[in-house]
C-alpha positions, 0 to 999 in steps of 0.5 A: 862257496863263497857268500857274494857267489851263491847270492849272485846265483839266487839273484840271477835265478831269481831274474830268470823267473820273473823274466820267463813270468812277465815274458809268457803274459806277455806273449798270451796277452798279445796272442789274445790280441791278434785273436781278437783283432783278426776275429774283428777283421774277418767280422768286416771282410764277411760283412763286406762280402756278405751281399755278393755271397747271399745272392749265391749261397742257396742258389742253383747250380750256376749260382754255387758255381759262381761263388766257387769262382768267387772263392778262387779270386779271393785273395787269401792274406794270410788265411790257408783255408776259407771255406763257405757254408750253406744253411744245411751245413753243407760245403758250397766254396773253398779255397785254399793256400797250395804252397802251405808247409806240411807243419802247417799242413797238420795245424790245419788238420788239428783245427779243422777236427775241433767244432765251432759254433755256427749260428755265432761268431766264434774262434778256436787257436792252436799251437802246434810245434811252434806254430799259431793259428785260429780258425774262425766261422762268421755266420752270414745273416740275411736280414734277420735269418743265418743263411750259412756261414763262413769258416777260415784258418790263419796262421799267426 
């Protein structure tokens, strides 16, 4: 074999290496990025909707019915999944993307079986046959107390 051939190949293996290193931090800082951005934007959107959700969350009947209605008005943007919590832990809104690939459909499920903190702001990502997506739970603070807290799934 020919010397200039075989140090071709070394160079060019070489090459490859270090362009799928460099290229895979790449991709898990900016995936990181998203996480932390999206986690900062759904902090704010919880916030903003905090006072509306408060009034309603531990409420009668005719209160839980009104943050369902609420919940169905929302505007999804890019969530599959936004559920709402009481204090006990308990379910009292949902709503979720009906036109959603059976792909995404098993992210989904994947996600909803891990546990996040409730009490605090926290995220989990998975990747799943090439999809990214994080769940997150917001918790809702009255004042000083969490009243129930907010969960979501975005797919990236």
């Amino acid at each position: 074999m020919n010397i200039h051939v075989a140090a071709l190949r070394r160079l060019l293996v070489g090459w490859l290496i270090i362009a799928a290193v460099v290229g895979g931090a790449g991709y898990w800082l900016g995936l990181g990025q998203i996480s932390k951005q999206l986690t900062s934007l759904a902090q704010n959107e919880v916030n903003r909707l905090t006072p509306l959700i408060v009034k309603r969350i531990n409420g009668n009947r005719v209160q839980i019915a009104e943050l369902q209605n609420m919940a169905e008005e929302y505007k999804l943007g890019g969530f599959v999944s936004i559920e709402v919590f009481d204090r006990r832990g308990k379910r009292v809104a949902e709503k979720r993307d009906p036109d959603v690939s059976p792909a995404v459909g098993e992210v989904v499920r994947i996600l909803m079986s891990r546990t996040l903190n409730d009490d605090s702001l926290s995220a989990v990502r998975v990747s799943e046959n090439g999809i990214e997506a994080i769940r997150l739970s917001v918790p809702l603070l009255d004042e000083t107390e969490t009243i129930g807290h907010v969960e979501g799934i975005y797919v990236v």
